[in-house]
N, C-alpha and C positions, 0 to 999 in steps of 0.2 A: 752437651748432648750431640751425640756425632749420626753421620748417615741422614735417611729421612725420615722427617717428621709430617703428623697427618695434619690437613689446613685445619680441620675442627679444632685439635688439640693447642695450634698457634693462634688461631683465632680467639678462642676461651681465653688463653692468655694475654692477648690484649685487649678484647672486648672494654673491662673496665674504664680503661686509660681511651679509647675510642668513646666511650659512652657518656663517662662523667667526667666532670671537673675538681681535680681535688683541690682544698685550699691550700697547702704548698702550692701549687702550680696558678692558683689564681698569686698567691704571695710574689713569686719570684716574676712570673710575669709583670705584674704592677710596679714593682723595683725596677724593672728593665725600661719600661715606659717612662717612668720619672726620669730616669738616665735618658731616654731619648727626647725627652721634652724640652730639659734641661742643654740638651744638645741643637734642639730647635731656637731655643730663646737666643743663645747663641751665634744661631747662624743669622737671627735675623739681626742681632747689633752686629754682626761684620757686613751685611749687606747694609744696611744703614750707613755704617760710621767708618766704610772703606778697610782695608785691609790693617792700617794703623792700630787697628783693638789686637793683630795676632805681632807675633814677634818676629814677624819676614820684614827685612829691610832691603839695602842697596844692593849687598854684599849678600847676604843669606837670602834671594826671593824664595827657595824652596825650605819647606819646614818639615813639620810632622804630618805636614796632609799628604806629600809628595811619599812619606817614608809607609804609613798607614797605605797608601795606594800600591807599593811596590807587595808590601806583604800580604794582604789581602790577594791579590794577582796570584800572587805565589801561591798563596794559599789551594785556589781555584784552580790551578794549574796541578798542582802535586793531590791533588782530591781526581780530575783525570788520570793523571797517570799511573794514582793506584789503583783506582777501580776499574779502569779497563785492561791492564795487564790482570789484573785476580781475574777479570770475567773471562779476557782469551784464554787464561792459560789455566782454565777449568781447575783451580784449586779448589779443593774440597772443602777445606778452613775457612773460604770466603765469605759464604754466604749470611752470617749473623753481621755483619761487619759491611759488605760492599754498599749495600744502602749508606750507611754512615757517609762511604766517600764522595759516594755520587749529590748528596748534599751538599757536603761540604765545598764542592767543585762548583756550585749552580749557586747559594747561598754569597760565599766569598766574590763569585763575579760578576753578583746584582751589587754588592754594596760597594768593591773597591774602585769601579769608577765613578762615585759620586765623590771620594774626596778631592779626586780633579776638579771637581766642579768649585768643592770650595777655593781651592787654591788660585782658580781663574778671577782675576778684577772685575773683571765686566764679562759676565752672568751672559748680560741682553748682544752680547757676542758671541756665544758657546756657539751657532746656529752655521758661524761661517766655517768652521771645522768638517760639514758637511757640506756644503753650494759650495764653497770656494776652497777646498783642499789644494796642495801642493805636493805634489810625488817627489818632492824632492825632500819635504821634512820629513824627520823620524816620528813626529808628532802624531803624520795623519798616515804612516806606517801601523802606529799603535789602535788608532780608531777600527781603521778595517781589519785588524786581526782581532783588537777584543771584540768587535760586531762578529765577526764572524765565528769565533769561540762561541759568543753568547748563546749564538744560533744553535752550534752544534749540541754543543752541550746542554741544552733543552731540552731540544731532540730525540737526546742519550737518556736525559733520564726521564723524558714522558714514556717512551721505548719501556724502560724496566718498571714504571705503574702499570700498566696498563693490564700485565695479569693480575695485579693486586685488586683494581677498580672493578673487572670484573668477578673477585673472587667477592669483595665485600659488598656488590651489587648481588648477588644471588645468595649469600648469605640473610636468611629470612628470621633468624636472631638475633638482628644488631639492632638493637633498639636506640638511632640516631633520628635525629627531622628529618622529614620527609625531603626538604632540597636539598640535602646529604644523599638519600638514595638517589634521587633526579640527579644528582650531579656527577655519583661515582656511574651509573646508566652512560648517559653523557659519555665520561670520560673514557670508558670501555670501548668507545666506540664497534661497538655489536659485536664483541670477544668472546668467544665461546667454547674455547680449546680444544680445536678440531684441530687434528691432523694437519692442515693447511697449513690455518692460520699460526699453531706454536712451527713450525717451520718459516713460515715466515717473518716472527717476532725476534726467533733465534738467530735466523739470518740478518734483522735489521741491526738488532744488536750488535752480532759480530759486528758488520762491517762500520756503524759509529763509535764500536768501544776503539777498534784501528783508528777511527779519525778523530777522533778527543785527544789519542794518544799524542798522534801527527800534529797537530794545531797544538795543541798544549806547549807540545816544543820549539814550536816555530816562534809562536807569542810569546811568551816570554825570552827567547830570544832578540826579537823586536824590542819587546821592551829593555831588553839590556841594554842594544845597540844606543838605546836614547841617549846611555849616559858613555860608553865604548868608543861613539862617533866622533864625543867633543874631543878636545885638548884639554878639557881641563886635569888637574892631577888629582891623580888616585882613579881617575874616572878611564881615562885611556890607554886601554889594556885590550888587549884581543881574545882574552880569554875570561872576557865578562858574560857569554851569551852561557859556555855550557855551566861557569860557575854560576848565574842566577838561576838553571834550570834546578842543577843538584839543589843550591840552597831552598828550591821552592819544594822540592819532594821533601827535603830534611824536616821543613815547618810543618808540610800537611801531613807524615808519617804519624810526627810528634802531635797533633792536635786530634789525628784518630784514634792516637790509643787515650787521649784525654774524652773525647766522646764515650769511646767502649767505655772509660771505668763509671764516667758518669753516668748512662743509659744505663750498665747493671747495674749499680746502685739505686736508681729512682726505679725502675720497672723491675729492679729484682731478675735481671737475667741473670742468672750465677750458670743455671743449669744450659744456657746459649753459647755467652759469649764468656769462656773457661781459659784458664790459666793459658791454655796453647795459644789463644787467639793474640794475648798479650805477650807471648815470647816470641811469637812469628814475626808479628808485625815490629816485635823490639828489635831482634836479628834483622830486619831492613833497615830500622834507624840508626840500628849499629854499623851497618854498610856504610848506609848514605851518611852517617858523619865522619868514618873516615876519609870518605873521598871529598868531603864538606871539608872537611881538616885539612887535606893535601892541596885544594884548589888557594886556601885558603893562604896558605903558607907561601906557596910558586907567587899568589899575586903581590902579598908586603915582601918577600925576596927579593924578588925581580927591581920592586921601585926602591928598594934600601941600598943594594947592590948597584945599579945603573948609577946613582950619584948624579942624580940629574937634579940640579938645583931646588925646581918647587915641589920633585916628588919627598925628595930630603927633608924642605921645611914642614912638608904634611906628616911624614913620620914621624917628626920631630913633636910635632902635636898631638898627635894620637899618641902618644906615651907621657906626654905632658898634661896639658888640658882636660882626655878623654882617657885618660889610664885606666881607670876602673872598668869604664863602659868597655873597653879594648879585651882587656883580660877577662870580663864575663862573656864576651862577646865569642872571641876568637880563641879561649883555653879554657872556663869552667863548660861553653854551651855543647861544646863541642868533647871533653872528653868523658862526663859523666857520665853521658849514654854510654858509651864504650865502654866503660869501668862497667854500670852496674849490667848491661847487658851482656857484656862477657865472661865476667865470671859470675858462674852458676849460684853459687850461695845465697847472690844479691840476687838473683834474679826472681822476685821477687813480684805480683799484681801491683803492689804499691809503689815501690822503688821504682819499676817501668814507670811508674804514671807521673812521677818526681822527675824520674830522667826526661820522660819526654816533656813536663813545665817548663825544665830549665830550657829545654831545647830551641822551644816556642818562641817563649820571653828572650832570650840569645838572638835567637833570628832576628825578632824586630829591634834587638839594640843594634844587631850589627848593621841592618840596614839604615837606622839612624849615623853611625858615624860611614857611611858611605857618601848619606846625602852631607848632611852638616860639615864637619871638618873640611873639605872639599872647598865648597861655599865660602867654607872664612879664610881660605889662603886663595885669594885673587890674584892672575898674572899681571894685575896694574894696582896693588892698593890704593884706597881712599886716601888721602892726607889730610890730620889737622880732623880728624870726624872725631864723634860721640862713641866711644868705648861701645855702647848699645846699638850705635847703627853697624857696626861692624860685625860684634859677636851675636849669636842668636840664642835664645832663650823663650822656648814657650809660653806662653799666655794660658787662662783658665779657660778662654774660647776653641784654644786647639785642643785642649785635655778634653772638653769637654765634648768636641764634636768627635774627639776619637773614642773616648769611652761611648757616646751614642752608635757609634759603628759596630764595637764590640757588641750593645745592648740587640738592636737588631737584629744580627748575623743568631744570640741566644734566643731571641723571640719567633724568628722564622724557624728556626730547629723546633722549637717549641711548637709551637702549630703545626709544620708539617707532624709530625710525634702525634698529635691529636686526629689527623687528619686522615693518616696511613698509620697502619704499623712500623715502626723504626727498623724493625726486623722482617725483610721481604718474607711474607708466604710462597710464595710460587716458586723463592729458588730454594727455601727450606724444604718445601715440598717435594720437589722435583726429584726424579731416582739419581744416582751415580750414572756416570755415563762411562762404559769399560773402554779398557784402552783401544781395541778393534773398532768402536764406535768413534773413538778420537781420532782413528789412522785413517777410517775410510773417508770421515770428513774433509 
């Protein structure tokens, strides 16, 4: 359904899913929770029984929690950067869809720095990170941009509730509890869609979707630098900042259009969010893995090429040890979007949503052999060790605190979903704004 739609008629349509609870959604919900529980039990035998229960050793200290962090980050980062360019650049496509991002962006950057947390030994230390920082580590480079991310991007998306909280606040059909209505009241903060104030909301907007954008890029470049800064190989390369940027839009393109197909499926938006929504956004995924593709090549080039002793023994690995993870990593994840996205036949609601799995899943294998392989070619090996304390190999406690992250990241999607409409009222509602209206702005 293209153009504007009336709130009455978006509202009727999510009414239900705001009102009741259906058993599906208590089902999968419950499911999710076991998986986080299961992922608590967990955390507390690694707080107990020392890091010893995961599979980090001398050689490998970073694992899956390190890899889980990087993509999550990315995740939260490529969730700004699309939804603030669709809100500047007034696409009309946007608006079934830009809620998706701006979750996704706020969602991924509450949960990926808690896997720092697991990764850290002493817990009753996290504390000196803040009183006692170091401007000279890349560490507490990472603290003050994701704080300050975190911030912004709050911000950005209390900014785009705030007409929804006062639509479903004056809405006198919604048959929720009554601290439901006290809260969306609340949350409206006295919103009334006067003249002023939608100039003023418009205005906040604009200028936090520019600085989500800004910070987006900046942070995750920070976090590149983490690993860019050392010596170690594979790791020190100078062009790790704008490749972890691209690779974080590539994951969060690909994980939007898995929302879209999911939300029309469960809420039946067929007649919202429509075949265009899924080629547009595919046509970006398709970009962003070619240039995902090209970053991808320039950096194992450069270190295959150079001949520099431990970058040699590391590709030597990564075609050995990690070959599969390599070739799904850096040639199935990366060219299937391109295949099915570009040519039209496949272009397909389903086949996009396939291409962008693979894309996802790729992402977080490639940043696994970023961290791991690295890690096990040390500029001083161990001598005379344990095969085990050199190579690394996951434990059930890391599988299981990372499937609890995924579980999460689907339960907070799931409650906001009950909470708000998935699909903003206020910018389905809103007219087109003509091009003389964009010029004089």
């Amino acid at each position: 359904m293209e153009g504007q739609v009336s709130r009455r008629t978006l509202l009727e349509e999510f009414r239900p899913e705001l009102e009741k609870t259906s058993f599906r959604w208590i089902l999968l919900f419950s499911v999710c929770f076991i998986i986080f529980v299961i992922g608590i039990y967990g955390l507390i035998r690694q707080i107990s029984h020392g890091h010893v229960v995961t599979g980090m050793r001398d050689n490998v200290v970073w694992g899956v929690y390190i890899v889980n962090f990087i993509f999550f980050m990315g995740l939260s980062y490529a969730g700004a950067l699309v939804s603030g360019s669709l809100h500047l650049f007034r696409s009309s496509w946007r608006k079934p869809v830009i809620r998706m991002a701006e979750l996704i962006t706020v969602i991924s950057l509450v949960i990926g720095p808690f896997f720092i947390f697991f990764c850290i030994g002493r817990l009753d230390r996290i504390h000196y990170l803040f009183i006692h920082p170091r401007i000279q580590s890349p560490i507490t480079w990472d603290v003050i941009a994701i704080t300050t991310d975190l911030v912004g991007c709050f911000i950005y998306l209390y900014l785009s509730f705030i007409e929804d909280f006062a639509i479903l606040r004056d809405y006198q059909d919604l048959n929720v509890p009554k601290w439901r209505k006290k809260l969306y009241k609340i949350l409206a903060l006295g919103y009334r869609g006067t003249p002023e104030q939608k100039k003023a909301i418009k205005l906040s907007k604009d200028i936090m979707a520019a600085m989500v954008i800004a910070i987006a890029i900046i942070v995750y470049s920070v976090l590149a630098w983490i690993f860019g800064v050392t010596l170690q190989p594979g790791w020190h390369s100078t062009i790790f900042g704008p490749y972890f940027v691209i690779a974080a839009v590539f994951s969060g393109t690909g994980l939007l259009i898995i929302l879209m197909w999911i939300f029309r499926k469960v809420y039946h938006l067929e007649h919202y969010i429509t075949k265009r929504h899924f080629v547009n956004v595919g046509v970006l995924l398709l970009i962003v893995s070619a240039f995902y593709g090209y970053f991808t090549f320039s950096d194992y080039l450069t270190k295959w090429y150079g001949s520099v002793k431990m970058d040699s023994i590391l590709i030597d690995k990564l075609f050995t040890d990690f070959f599969e993870l390599f070739i799904y990593a850096n040639y199935i994840g990366i060219l299937i979007p391109i295949i099915i996205v570009g040519i039209k036949r496949l272009r397909t609601i389903t086949n996009i949503t396939i291409g962008a799995i693979i894309s996802v899943t790729a992402l977080w294998v490639n940043r696994y052999i970023i961290v791991i392989p690295t890690l096990e070619t040390p500029f001083l090996p161990i001598q005379d060790t344990r095969p085990e304390w050199t190579y690394y190999s996951p434990t059930w406690i890391e599988w299981a605190l990372t499937f609890a992250g995924v579980a999460v990241f689907c339960m907070l999607f799931m409650l906001a979903s009950k909470f708000v409409p998935i699909i903003s009222v206020s910018e389905m509602s809103e007219p087109e704004e003509s091009e003389e209206e964009r010029i004089l702005e």
